[in-house]
C-alpha positions in Angstrom: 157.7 56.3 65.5 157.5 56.4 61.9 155.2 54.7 59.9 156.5 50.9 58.1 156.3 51.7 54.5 154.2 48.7 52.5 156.7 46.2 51.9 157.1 44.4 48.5 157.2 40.8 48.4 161.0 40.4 48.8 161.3 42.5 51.8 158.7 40.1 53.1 160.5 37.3 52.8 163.8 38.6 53.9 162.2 39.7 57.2 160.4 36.8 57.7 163.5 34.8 57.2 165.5 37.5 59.7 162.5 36.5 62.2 163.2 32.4 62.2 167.1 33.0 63.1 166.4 35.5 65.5 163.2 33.3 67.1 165.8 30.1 66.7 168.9 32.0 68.4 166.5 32.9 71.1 165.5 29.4 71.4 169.3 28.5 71.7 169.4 30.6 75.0 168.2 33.9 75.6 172.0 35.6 76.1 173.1 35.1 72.2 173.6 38.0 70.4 171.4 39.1 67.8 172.4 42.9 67.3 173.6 41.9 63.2 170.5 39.9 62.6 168.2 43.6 64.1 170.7 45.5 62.1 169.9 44.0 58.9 166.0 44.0 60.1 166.3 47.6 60.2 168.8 47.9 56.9 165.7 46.1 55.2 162.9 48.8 56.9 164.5 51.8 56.1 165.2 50.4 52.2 161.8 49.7 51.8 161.1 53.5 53.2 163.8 55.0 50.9 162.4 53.3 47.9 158.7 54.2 48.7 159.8 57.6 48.7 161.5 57.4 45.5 158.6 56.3 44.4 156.1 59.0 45.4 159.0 61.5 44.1 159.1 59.9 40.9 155.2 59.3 40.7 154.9 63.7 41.2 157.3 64.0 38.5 155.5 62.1 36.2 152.5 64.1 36.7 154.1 67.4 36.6 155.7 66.6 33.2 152.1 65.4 32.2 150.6 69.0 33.1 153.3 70.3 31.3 153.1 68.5 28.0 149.0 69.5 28.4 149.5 72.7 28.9 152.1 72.9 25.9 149.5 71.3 23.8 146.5 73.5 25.1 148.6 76.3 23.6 149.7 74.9 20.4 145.8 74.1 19.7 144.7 77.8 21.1 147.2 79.6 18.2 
């Protein structure tokens, strides 16, 4: 099982929302169907993972151009 990615506060809400129908549906009777309310639980999980890995990839870019523009300057100063 992969690990839930931290959730900002939207994704919050819009499971906690997707939570309520699916507890009230289940209160209706326990044979509704509730396969498009877990499909767009799940839709709203793997967002949040896709965007916290954007965000790590962009987070390592940033520091390699960092290194980079040291490094550039570290030799402009040696000459």
């Amino acid at each position: 099982m992969e690990k839930n990615p931290k959730f900002t506060v939207g994704e919050i809400a819009k499971l906690t929302w997707l939570t309520a129908r699916m507890a009230k549906r289940g209160i209706a009777s326990q044979t509704v169907y509730q396969g498009d309310l877990e499909r767009k639980f799940e839709r709203v999980i793997e967002s949040a993972r896709k965007r916290e890995a954007q965000e790590a990839a962009d987070k390592a870019e940033a520091e390699k151009a960092v290194r980079k523009a040291k490094a550039k300057a570290k030799a402009l100063k040696t000459k």
